[in-house]
Every structure is written in structure tokens, then in C-alpha cells.
N, CA, C and O atoms as a Tripos MOL2 file, in Angstrom:
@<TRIPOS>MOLECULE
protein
  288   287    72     0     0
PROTEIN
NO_CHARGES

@<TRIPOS>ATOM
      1 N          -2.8050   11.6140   18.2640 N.3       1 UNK1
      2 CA         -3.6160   10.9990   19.2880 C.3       1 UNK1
      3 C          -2.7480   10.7550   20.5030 C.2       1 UNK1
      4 O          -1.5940   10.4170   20.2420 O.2       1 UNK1
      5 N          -3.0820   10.8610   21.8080 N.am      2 UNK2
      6 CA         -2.6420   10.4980   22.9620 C.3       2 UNK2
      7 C          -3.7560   10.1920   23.9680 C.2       2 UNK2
      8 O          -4.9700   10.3110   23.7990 O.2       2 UNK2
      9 N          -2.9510    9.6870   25.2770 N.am      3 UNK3
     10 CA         -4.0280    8.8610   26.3140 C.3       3 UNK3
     11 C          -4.3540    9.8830   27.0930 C.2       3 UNK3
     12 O          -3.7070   10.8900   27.3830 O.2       3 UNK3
     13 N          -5.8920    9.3780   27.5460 N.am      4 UNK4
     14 CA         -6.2400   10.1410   29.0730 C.3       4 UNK4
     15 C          -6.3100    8.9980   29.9630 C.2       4 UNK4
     16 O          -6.6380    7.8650   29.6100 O.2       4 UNK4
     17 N          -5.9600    9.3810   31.2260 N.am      5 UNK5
     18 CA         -6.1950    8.1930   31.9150 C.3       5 UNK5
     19 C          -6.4780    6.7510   31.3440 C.2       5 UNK5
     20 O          -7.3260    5.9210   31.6720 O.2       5 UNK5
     21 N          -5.1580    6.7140   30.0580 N.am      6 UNK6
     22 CA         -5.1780    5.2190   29.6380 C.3       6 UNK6
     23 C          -5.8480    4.8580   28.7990 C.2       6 UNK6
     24 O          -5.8030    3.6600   28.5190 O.2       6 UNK6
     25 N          -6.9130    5.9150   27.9140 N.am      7 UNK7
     26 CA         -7.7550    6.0190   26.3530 C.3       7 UNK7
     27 C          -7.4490    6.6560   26.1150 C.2       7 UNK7
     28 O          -7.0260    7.6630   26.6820 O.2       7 UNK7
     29 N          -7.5930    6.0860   24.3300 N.am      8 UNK8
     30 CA         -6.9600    6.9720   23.4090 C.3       8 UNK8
     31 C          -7.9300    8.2850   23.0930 C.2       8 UNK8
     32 O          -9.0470    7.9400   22.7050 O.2       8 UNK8
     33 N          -7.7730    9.4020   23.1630 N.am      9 UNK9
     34 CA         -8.3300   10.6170   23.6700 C.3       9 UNK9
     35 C          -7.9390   11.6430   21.9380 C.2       9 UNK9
     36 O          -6.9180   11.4210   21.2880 O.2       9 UNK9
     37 N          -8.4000   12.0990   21.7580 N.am     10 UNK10
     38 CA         -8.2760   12.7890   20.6690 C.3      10 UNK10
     39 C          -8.0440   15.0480   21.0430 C.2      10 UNK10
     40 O          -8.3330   15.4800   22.1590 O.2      10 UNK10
     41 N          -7.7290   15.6510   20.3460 N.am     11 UNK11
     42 CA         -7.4000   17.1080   20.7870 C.3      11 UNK11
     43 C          -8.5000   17.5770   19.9520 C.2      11 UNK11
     44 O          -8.2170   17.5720   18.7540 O.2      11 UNK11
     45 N          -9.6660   17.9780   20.2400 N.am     12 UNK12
     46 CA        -10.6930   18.6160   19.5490 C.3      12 UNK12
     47 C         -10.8750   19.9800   19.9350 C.2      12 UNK12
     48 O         -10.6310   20.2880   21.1020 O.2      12 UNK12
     49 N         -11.2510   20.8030   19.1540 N.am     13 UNK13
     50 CA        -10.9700   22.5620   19.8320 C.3      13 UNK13
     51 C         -11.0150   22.7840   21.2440 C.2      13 UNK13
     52 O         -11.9910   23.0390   21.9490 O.2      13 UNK13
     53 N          -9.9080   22.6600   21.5240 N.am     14 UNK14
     54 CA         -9.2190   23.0900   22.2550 C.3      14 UNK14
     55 C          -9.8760   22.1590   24.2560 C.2      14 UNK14
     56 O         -10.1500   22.7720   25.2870 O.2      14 UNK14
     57 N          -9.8890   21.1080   24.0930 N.am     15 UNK15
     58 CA        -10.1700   19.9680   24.5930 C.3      15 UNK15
     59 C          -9.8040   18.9250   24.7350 C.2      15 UNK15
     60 O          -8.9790   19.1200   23.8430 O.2      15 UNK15
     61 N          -9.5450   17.5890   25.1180 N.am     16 UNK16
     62 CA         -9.1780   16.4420   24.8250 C.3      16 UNK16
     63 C         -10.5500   15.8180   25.2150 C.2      16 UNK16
     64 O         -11.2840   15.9220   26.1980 O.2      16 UNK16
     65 N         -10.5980   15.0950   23.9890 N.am     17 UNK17
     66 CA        -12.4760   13.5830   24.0080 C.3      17 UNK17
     67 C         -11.5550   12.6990   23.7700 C.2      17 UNK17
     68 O         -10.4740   12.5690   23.1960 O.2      17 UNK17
     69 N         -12.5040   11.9970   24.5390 N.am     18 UNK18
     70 CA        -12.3690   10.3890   23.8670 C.3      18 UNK18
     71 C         -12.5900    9.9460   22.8540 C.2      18 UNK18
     72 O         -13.6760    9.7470   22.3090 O.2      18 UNK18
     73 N         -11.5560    9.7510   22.5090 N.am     19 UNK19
     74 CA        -11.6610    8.8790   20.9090 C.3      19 UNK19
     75 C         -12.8140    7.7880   20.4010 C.2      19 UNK19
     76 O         -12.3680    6.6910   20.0640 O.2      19 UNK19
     77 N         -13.9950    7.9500   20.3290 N.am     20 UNK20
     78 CA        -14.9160    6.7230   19.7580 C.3      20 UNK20
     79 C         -14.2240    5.1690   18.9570 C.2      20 UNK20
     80 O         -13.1160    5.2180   18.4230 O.2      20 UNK20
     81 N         -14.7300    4.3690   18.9720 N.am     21 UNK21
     82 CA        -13.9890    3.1300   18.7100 C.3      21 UNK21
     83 C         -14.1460    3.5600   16.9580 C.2      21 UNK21
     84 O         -13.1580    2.9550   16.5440 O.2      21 UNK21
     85 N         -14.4910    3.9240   16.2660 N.am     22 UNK22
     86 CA        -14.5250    3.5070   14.7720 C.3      22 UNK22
     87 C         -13.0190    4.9320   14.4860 C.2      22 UNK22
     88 O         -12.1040    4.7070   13.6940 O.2      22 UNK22
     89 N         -13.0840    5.9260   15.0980 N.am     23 UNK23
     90 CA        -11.9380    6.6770   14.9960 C.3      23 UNK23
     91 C         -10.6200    5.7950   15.0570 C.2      23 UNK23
     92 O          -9.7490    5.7590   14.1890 O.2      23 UNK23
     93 N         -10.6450    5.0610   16.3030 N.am     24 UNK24
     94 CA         -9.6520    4.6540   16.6200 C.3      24 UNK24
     95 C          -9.2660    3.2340   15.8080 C.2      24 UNK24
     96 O          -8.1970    2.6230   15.8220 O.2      24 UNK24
     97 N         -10.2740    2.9830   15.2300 N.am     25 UNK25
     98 CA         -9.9690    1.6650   14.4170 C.3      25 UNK25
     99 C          -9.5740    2.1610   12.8150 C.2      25 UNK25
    100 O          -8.9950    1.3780   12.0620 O.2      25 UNK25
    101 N          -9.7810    2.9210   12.5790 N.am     26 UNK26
    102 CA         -9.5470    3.8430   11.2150 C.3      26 UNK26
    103 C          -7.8920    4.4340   11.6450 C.2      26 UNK26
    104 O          -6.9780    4.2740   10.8350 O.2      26 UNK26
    105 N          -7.7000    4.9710   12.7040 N.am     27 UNK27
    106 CA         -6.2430    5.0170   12.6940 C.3      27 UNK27
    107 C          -5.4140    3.9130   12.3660 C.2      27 UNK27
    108 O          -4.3310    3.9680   11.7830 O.2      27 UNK27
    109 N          -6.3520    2.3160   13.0290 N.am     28 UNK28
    110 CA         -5.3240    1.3920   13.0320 C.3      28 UNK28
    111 C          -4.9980    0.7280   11.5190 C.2      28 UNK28
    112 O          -4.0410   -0.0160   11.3020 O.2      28 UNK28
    113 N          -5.9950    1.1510   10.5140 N.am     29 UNK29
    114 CA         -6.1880    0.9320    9.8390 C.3      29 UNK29
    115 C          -7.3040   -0.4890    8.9890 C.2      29 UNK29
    116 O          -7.1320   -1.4120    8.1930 O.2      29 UNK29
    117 N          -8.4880    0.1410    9.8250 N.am     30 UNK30
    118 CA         -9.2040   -0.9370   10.0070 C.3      30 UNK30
    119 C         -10.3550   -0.2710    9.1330 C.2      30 UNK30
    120 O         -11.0070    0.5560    9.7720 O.2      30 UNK30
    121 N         -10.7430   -0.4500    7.8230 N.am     31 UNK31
    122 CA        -11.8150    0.2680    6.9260 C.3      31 UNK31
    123 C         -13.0000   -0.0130    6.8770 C.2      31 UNK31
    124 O         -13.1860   -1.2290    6.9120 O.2      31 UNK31
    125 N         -14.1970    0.7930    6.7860 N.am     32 UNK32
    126 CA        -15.0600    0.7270    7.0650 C.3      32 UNK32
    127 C         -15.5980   -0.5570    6.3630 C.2      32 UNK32
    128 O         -15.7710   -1.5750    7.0320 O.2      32 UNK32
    129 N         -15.8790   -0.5260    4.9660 N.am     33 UNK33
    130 CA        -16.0250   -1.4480    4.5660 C.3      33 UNK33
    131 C         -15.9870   -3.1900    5.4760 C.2      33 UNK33
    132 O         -16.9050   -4.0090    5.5160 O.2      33 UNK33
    133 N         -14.5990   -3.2970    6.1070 N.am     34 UNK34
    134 CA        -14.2250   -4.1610    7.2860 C.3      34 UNK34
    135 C         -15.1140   -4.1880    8.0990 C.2      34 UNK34
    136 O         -15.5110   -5.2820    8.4980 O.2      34 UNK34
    137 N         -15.6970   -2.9600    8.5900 N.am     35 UNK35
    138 CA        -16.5000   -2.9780    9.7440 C.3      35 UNK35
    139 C         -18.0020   -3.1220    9.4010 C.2      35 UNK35
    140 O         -18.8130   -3.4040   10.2840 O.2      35 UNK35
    141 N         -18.3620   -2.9290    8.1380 N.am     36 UNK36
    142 CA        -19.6460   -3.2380    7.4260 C.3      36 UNK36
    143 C         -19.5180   -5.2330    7.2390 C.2      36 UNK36
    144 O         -20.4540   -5.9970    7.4730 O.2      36 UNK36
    145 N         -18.3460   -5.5870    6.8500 N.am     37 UNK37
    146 CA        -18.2880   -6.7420    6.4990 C.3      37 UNK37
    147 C         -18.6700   -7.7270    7.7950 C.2      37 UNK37
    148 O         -19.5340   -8.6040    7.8170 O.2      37 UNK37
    149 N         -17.8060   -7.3360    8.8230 N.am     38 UNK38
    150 CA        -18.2180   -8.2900   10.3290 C.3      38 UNK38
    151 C         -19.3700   -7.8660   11.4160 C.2      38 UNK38
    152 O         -19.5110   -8.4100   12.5110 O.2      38 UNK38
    153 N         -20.2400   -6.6910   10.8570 N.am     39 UNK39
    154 CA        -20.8840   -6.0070   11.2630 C.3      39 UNK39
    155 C         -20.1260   -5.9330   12.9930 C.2      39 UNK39
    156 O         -20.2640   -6.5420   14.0540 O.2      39 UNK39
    157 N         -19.1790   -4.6400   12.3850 N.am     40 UNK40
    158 CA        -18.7550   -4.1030   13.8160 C.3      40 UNK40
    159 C         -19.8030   -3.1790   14.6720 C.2      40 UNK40
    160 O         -19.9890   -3.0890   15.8850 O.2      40 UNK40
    161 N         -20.3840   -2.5600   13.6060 N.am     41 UNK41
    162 CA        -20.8540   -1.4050   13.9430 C.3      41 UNK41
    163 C         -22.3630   -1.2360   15.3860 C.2      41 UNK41
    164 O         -22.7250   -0.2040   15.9520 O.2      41 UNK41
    165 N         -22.8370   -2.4960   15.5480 N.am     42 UNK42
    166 CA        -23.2750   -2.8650   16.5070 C.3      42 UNK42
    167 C         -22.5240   -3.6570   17.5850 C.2      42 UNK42
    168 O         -23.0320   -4.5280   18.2920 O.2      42 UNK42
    169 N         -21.4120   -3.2960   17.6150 N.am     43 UNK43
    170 CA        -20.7470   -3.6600   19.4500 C.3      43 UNK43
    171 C         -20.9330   -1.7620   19.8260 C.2      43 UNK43
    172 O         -21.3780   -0.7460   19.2920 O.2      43 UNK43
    173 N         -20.1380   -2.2770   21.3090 N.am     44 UNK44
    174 CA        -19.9310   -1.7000   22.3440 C.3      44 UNK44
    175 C         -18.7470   -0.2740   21.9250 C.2      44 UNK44
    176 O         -18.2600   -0.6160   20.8470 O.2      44 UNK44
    177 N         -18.4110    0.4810   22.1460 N.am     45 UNK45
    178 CA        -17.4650    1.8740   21.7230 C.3      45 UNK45
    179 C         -15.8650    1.0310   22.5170 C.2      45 UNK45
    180 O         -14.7210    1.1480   22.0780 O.2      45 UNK45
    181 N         -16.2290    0.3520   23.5550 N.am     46 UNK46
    182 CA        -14.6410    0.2550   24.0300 C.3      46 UNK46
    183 C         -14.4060   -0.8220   23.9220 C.2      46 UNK46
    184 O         -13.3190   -1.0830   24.4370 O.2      46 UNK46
    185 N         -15.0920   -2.0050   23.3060 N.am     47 UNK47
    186 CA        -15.4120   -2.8870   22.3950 C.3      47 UNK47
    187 C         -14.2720   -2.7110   21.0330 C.2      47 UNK47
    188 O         -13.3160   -3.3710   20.6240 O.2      47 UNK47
    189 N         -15.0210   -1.3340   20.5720 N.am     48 UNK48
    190 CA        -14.3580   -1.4860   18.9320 C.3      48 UNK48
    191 C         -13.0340   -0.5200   19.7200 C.2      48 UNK48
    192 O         -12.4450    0.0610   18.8090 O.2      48 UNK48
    193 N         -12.4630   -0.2090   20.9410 N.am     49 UNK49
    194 CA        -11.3640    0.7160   21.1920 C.3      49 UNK49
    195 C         -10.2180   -0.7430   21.1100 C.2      49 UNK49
    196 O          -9.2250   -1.0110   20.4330 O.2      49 UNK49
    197 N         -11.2510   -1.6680   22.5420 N.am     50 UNK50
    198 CA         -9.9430   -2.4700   22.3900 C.3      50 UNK50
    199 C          -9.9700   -3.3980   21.3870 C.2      50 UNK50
    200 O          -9.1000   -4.1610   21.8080 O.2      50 UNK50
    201 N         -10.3670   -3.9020   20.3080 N.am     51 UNK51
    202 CA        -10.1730   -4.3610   19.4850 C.3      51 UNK51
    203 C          -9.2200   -3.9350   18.5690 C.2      51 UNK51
    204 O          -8.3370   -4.6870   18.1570 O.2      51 UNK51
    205 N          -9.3490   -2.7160   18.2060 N.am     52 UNK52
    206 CA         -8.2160   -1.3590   17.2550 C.3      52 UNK52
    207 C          -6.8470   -1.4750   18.0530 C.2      52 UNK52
    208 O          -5.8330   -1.2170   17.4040 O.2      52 UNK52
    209 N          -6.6890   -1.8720   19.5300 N.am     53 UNK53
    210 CA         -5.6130   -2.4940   20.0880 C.3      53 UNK53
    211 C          -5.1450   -3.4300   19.9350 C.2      53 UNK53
    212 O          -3.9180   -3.3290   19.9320 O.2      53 UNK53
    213 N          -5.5170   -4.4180   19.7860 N.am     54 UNK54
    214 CA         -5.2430   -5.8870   19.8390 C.3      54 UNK54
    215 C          -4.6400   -5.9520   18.1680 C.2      54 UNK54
    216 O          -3.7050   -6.6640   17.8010 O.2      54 UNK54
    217 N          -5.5210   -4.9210   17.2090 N.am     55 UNK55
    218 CA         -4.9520   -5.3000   15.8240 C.3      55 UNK55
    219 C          -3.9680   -4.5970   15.5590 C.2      55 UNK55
    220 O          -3.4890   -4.6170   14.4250 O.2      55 UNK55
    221 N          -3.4540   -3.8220   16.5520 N.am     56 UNK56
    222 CA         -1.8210   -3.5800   16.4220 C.3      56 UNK56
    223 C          -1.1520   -3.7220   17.0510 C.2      56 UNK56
    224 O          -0.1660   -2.9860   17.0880 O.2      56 UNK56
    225 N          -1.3610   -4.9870   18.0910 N.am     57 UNK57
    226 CA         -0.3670   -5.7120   18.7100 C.3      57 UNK57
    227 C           0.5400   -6.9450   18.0490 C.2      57 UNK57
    228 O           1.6060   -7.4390   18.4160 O.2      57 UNK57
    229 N          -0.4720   -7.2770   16.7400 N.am     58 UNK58
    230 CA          0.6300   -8.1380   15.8910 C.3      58 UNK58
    231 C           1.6560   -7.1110   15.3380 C.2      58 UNK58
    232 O           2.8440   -7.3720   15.1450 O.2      58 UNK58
    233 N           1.2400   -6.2750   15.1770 N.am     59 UNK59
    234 CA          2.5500   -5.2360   14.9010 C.3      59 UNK59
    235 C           3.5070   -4.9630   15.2380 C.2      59 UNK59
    236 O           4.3540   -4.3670   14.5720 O.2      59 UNK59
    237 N           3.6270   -5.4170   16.6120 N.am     60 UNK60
    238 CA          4.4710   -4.7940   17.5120 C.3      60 UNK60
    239 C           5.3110   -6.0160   17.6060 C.2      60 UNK60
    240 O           6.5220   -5.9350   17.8140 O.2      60 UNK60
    241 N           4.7880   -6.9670   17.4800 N.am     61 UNK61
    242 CA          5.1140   -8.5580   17.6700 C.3      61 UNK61
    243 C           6.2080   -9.1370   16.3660 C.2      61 UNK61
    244 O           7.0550  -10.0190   16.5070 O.2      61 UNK61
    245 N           5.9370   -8.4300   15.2020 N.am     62 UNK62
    246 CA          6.4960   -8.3780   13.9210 C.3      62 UNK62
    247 C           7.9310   -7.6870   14.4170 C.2      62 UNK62
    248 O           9.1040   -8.0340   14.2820 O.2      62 UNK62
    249 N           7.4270   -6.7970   14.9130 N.am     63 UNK63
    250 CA          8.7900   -5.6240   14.4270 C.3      63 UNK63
    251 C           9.6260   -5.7510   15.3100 C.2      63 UNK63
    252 O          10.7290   -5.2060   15.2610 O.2      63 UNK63
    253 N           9.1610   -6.6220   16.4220 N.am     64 UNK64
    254 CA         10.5380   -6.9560   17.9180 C.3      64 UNK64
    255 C          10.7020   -8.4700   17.0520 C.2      64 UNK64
    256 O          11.8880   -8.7990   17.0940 O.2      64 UNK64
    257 N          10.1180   -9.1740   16.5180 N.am     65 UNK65
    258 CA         10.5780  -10.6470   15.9790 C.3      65 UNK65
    259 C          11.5910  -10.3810   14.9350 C.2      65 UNK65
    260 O          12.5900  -11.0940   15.0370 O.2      65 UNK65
    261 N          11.5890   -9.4790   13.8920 N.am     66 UNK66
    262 CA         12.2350   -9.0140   13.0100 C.3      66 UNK66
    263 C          13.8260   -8.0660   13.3620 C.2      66 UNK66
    264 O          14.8090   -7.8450   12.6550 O.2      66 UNK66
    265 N          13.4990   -7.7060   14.6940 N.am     67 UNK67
    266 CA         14.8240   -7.0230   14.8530 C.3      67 UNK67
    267 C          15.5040   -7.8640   15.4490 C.2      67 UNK67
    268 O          16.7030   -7.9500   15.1850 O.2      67 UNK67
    269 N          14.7660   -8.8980   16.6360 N.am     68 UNK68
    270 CA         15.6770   -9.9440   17.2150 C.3      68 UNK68
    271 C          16.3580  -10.6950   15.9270 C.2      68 UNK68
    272 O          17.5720  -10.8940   15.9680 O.2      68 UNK68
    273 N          15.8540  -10.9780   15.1620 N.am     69 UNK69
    274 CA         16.4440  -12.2290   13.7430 C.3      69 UNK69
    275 C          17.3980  -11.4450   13.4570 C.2      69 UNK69
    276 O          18.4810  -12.0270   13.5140 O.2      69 UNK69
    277 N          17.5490   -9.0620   12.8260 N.am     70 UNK70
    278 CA         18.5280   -8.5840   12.4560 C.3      70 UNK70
    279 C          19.5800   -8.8800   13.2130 C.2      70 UNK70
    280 O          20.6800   -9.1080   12.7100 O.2      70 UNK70
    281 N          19.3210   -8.9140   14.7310 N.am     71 UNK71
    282 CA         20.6490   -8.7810   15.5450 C.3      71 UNK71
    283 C          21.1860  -10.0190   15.7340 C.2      71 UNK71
    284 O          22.3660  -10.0400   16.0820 O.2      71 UNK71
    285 N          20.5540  -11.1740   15.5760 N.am     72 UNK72
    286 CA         21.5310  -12.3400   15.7790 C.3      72 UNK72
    287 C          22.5440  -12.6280   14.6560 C.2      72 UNK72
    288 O          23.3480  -13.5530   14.7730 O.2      72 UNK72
@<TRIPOS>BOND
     1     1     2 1
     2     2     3 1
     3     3     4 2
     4     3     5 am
     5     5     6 1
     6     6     7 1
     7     7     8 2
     8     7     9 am
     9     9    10 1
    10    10    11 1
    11    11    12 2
    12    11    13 am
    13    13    14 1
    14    14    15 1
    15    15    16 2
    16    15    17 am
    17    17    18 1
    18    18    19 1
    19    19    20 2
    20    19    21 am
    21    21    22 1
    22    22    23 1
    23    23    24 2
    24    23    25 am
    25    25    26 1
    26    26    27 1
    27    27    28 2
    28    27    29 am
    29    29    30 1
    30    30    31 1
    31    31    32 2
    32    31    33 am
    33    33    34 1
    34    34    35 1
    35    35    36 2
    36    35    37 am
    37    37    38 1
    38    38    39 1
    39    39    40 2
    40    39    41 am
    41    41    42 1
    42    42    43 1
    43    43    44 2
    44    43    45 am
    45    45    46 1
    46    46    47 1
    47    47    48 2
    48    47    49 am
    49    49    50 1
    50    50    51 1
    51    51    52 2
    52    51    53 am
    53    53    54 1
    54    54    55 1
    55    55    56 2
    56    55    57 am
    57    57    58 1
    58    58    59 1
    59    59    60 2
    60    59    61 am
    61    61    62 1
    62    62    63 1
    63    63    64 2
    64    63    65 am
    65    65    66 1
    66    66    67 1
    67    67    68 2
    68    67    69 am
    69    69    70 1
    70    70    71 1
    71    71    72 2
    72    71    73 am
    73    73    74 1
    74    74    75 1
    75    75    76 2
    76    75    77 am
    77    77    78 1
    78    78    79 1
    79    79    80 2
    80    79    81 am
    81    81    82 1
    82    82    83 1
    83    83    84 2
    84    83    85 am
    85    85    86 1
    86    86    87 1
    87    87    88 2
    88    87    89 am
    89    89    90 1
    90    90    91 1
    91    91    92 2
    92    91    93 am
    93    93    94 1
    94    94    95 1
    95    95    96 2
    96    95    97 am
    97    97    98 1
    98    98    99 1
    99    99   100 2
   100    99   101 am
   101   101   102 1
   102   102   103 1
   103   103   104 2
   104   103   105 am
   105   105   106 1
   106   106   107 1
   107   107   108 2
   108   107   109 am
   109   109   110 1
   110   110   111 1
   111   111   112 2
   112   111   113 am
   113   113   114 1
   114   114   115 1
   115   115   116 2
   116   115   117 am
   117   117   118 1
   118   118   119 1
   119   119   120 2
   120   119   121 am
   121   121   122 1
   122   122   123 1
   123   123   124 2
   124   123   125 am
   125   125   126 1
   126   126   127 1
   127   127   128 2
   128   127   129 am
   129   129   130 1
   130   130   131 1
   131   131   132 2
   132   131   133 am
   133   133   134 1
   134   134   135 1
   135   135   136 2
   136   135   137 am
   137   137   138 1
   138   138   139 1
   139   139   140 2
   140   139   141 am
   141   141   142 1
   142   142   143 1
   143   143   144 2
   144   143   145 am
   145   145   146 1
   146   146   147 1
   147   147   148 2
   148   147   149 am
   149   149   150 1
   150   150   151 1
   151   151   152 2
   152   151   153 am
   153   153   154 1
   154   154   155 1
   155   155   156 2
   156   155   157 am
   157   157   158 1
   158   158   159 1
   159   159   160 2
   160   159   161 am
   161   161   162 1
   162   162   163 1
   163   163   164 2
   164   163   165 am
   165   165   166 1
   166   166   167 1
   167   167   168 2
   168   167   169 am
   169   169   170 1
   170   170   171 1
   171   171   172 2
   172   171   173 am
   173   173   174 1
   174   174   175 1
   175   175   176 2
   176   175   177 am
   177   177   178 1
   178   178   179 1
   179   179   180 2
   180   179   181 am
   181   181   182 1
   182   182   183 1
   183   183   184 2
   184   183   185 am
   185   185   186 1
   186   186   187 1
   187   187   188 2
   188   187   189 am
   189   189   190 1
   190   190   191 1
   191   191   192 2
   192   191   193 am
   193   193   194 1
   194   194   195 1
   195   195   196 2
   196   195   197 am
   197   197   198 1
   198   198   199 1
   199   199   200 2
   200   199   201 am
   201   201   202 1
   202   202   203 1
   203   203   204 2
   204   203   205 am
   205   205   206 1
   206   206   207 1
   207   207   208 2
   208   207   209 am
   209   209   210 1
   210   210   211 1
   211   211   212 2
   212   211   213 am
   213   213   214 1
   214   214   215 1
   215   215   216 2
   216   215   217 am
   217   217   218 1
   218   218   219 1
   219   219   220 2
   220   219   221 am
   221   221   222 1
   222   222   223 1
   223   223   224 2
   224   223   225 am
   225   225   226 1
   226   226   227 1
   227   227   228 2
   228   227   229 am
   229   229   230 1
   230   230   231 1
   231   231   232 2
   232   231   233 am
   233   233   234 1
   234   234   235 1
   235   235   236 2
   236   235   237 am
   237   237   238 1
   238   238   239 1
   239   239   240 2
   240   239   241 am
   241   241   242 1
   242   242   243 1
   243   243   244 2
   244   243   245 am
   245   245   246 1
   246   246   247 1
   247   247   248 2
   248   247   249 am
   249   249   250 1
   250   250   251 1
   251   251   252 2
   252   251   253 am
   253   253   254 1
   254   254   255 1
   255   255   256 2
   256   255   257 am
   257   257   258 1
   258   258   259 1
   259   259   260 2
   260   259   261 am
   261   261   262 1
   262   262   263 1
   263   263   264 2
   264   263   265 am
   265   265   266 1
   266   266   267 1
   267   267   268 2
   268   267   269 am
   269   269   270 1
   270   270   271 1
   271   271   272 2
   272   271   273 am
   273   273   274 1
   274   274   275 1
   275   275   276 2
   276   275   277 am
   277   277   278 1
   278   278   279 1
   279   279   280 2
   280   279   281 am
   281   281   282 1
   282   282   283 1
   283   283   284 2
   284   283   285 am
   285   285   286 1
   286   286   287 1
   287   287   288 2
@<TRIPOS>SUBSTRUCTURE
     1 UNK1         2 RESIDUE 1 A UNK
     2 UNK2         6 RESIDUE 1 A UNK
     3 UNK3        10 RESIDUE 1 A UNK
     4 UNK4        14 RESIDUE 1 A UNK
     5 UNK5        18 RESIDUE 1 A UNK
     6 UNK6        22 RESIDUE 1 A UNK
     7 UNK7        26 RESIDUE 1 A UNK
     8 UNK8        30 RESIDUE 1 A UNK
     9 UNK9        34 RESIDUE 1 A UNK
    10 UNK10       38 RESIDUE 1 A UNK
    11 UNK11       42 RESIDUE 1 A UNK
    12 UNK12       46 RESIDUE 1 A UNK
    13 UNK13       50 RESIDUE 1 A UNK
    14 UNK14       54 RESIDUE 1 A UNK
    15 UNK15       58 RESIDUE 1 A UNK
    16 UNK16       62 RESIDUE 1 A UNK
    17 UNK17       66 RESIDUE 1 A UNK
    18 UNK18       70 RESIDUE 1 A UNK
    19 UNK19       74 RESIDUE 1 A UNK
    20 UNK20       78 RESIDUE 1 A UNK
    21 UNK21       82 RESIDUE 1 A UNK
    22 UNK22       86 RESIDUE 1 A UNK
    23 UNK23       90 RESIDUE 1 A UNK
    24 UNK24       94 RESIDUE 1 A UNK
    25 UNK25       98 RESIDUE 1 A UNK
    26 UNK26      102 RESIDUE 1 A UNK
    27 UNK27      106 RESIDUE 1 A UNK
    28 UNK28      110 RESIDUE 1 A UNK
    29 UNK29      114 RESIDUE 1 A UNK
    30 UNK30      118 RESIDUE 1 A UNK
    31 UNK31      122 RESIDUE 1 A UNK
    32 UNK32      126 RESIDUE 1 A UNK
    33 UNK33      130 RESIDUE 1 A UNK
    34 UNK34      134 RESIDUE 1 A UNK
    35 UNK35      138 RESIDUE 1 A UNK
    36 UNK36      142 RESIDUE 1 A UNK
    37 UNK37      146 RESIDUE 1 A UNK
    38 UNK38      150 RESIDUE 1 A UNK
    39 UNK39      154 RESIDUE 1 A UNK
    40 UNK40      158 RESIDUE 1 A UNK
    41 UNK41      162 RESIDUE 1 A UNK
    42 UNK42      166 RESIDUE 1 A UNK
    43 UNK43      170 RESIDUE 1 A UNK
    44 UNK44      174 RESIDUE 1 A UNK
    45 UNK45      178 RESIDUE 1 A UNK
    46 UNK46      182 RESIDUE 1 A UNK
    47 UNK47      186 RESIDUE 1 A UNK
    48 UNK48      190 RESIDUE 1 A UNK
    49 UNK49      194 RESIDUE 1 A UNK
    50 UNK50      198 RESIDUE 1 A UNK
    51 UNK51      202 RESIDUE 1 A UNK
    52 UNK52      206 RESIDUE 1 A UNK
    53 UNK53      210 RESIDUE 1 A UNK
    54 UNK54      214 RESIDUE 1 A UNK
    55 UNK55      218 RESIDUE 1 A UNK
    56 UNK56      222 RESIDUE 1 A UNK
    57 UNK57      226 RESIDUE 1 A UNK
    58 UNK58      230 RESIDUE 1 A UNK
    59 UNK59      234 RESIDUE 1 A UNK
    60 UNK60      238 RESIDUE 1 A UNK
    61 UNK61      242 RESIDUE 1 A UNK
    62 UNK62      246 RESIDUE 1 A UNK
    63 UNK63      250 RESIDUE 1 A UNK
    64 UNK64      254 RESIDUE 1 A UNK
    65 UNK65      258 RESIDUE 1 A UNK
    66 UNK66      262 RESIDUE 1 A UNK
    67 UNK67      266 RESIDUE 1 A UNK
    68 UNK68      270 RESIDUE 1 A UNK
    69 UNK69      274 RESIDUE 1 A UNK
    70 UNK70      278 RESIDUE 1 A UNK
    71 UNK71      282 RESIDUE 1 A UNK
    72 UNK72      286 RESIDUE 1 A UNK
């Protein structure tokens, strides 16, 4: 996956689309089931894009907290 003008955009024969929000939440690892449970499936497409963002920004938050603690 990579961006177009800043969405996450997918390579489909021989094209780049926009990634739909349940694609992009399935990368983040967000299962359907999940999305049956909070009934995602009635929001908005860039709705469920930036949401699939936000749930891997604790990620990112982990892994710079965790290397600052290795290096001190």
C-alpha cells in the first residue's frame, strides 16, 4: 500500500484506487467481526480510513517509548 495525494491508495491492475476504509482497517488489523461488534460498517469510508490511522498511532507511540527506555 502507498499514498496518493496523502490516502492510502491501493495498486489494482495496473492503476492506483483508493483504498476503501474496511481495506484499510483490515491492514491495520482491525477484524471484521470488530467492525460487526461497534457497528462500523455504517460510518463514512474516510471515517473508517482515519480511524485505521489513529489505531496505529499507539503503535508508533509504543515503539519510540520503548526505544527511548533501550537507550537510556
Amino acid at each position: 500500500m502507498f499514498t496518493v495525494d496523502g490516502l492510502p491508495a491501493l495498486f489494482l491492475p495496473g492503476k492506483a484506487r483508493l483504498a476503501n476504509g474496511f481495506v484499510v482497517m483490515a491492514m491495520q488489523g482491525i477484524q471484521c467481526k470488530e467492525i460487526q461488534i461497534f457497528n462500523l460498517a455504517q460510518e463514512e469510508d474516510k471515517l473508517l480510513r482515519d480511524l485505521a490511522g489513529n489505531a496505529f498511532t499507539a503503535n508508533i507511540i509504543a515503539s519510540f517509548l520503548l526505544a527511548g527506555m533501550l537507550v537510556m
